[in-house]
C-alpha positions in Angstrom: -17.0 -11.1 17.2 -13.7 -12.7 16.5 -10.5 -11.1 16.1 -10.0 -12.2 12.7 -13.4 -11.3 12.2 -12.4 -7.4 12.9 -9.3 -8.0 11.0 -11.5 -8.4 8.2 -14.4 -5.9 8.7 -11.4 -3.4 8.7 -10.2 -4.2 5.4 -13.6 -4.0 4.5 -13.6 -0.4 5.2 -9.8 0.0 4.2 -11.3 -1.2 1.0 -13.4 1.8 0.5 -10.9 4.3 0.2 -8.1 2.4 -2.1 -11.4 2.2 -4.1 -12.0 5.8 -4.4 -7.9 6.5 -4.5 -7.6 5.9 -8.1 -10.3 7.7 -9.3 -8.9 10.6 -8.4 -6.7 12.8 -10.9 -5.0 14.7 -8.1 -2.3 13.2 -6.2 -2.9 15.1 -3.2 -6.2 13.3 -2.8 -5.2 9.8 -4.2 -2.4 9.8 -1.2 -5.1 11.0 1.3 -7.0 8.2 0.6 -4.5 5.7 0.6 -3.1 7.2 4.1 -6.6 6.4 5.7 -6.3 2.6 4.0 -3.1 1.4 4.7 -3.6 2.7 8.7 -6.5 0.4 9.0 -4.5 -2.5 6.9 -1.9 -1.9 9.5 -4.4 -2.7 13.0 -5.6 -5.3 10.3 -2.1 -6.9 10.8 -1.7 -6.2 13.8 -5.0 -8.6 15.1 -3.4 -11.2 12.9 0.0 -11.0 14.6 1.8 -10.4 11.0 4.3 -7.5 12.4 6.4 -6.8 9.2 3.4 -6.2 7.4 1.5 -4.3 10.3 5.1 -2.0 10.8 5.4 -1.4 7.4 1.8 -0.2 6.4 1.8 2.0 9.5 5.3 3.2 8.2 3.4 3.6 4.7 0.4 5.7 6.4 2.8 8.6 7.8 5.0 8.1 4.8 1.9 8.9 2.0 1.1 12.3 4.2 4.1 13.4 4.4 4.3 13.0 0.2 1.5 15.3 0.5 4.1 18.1 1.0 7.4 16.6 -0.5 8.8 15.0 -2.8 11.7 14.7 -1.7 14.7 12.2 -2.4 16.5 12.1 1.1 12.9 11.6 2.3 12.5 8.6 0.1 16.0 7.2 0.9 14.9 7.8 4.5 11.2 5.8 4.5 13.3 2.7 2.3 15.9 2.6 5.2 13.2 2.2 7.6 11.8 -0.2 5.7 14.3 -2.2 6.0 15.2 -1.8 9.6 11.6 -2.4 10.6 11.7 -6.0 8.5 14.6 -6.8 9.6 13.5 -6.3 13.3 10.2 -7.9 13.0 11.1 -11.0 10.4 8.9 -13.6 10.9 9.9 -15.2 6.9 8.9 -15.1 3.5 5.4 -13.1 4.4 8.2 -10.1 5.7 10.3 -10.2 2.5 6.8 -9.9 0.5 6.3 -7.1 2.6 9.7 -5.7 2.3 9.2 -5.8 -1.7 6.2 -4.4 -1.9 6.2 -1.6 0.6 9.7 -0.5 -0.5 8.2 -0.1 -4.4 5.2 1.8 -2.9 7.6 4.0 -1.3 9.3 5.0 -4.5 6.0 5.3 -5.8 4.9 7.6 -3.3 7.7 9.9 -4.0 7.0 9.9 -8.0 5.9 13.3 -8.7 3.7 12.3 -11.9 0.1 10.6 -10.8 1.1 8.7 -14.1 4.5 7.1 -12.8 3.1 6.3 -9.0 0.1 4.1 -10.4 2.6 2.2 -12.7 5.2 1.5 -9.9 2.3 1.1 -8.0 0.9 -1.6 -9.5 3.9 -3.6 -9.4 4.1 -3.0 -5.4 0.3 -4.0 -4.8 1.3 -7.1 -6.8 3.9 -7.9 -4.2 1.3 -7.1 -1.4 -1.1 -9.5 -2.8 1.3 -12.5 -2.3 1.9 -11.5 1.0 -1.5 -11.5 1.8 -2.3 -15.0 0.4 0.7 -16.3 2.6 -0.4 -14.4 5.4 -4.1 -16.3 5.2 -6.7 -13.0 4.6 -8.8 -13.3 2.2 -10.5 -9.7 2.7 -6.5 -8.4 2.5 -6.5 -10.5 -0.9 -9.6 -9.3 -2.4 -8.6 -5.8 -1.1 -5.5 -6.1 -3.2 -7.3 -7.4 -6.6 -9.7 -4.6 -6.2 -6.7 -2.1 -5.6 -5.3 -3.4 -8.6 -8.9 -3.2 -11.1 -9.5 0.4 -9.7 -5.7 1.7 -10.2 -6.3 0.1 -14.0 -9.6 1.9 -14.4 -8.1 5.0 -13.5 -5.1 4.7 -15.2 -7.3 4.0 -18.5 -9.4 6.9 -17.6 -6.6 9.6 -17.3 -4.0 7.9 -19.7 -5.9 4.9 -22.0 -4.2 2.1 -22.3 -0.7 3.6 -23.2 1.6 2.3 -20.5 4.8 4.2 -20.5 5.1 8.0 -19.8 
C-alpha cells in the first residue's frame, strides 16, 4: 500500500470521530473526539510531507486536551504564539498561511467556554482547513472537512436551531 494511500485510510478513521464530535452536547467529549482526529490528520500530513499543516494539527491535538481542563487566556495566547512560530519555521507557501488561519481560529475556538461560541468560530476555521486541503492535493482531507462542516451544522441545529448568534 502506498503512502498516500495510508495518508488517506487515516483520514478515513480521523473522519469517524469529527463525525461523532458534534453530536455531542458536552464540550469535554466534543474536544476528546477532536484530539483523537486531528492526531491522525497530523501523521496524515506528515506521509504527504505538508509540515505546517502536520506541526500545527499535532500542536491542535495537545492543545484540545489541555482545553479539557482550562480555559484559560494566557493558554490561548500561548498555543496562537506557537502557531505562529511553528508556520513560520516550517513555511512551505500559501498551503502554510491556510494552515496558519485556520488552526489559529480553532485555537480561539478551543478556548471558548460556550459549546455554542466554539462550533461557530469553528466553522469558520474548518473553512480555512478545507482550502488548505484542496491545495495540499487530499481529497479524503477535503471530504473530511465538508463532513466536519455538515455534522458541526447538524449539531448546532440540534442544540441551538438555526439561530446563529449567542
Amino acid at each position: 500500500m502506498s503512502v498516500f494511500m495510508i495518508s488517506q485510510l487515516l483520514i478515513v478513521i480521523a473522519i469517524c470521530f469529527d463525525l461523532m464530535s458534534f453530536q455531542f452536547k458536552q464540550k469535554r467529549m466534543i474536544v476528546t473526539c477532536l484530539s483523537v482526529s486531528v492526531l491522525l490528520t497530523s501523521i496524515h500530513f506528515a506521509l504527504l510531507a505538508q509540515w505546517t499543516a502536520s506541526a500545527l494539527m499535532l500542536l491542535a491535538a495537545i492543545r484540545y486536551i489541555v482545553t479539557i481542563f482550562s480555559y484559560s487566556k494566557h493558554l490561548m495566547f500561548l498555543f496562537l504564539a506557537a502557531n505562529l512560530v511553528l508556520t513560520v519555521v516550517t513555511f512551505g507557501g500559501l498551503t502554510s498561511l491556510f494552515s496558519f488561519a485556520g488552526g489559529s481560529l480553532q485555537t480561539i475556538a478551543s478556548f471558548s467556554k460556550s459549546d455554542q461560541r466554539l462550533r461557530q468560530i469553528m466553522m469558520v476555521g474548518i473553512s480555512l482547513w478545507l482550502v488548505n486541503h484542496v491545495l495540499a492535493g487530499s481529497p479524503m482531507a477535503v471530504m473530511m472537512e465538508s463532513l466536519f462542516i455538515c455534522s458541526n451544522l447538524v449539531g448546532y441545529y440540534r442544540f441551538y436551531g438555526m439561530k446563529l448568534s449567542s
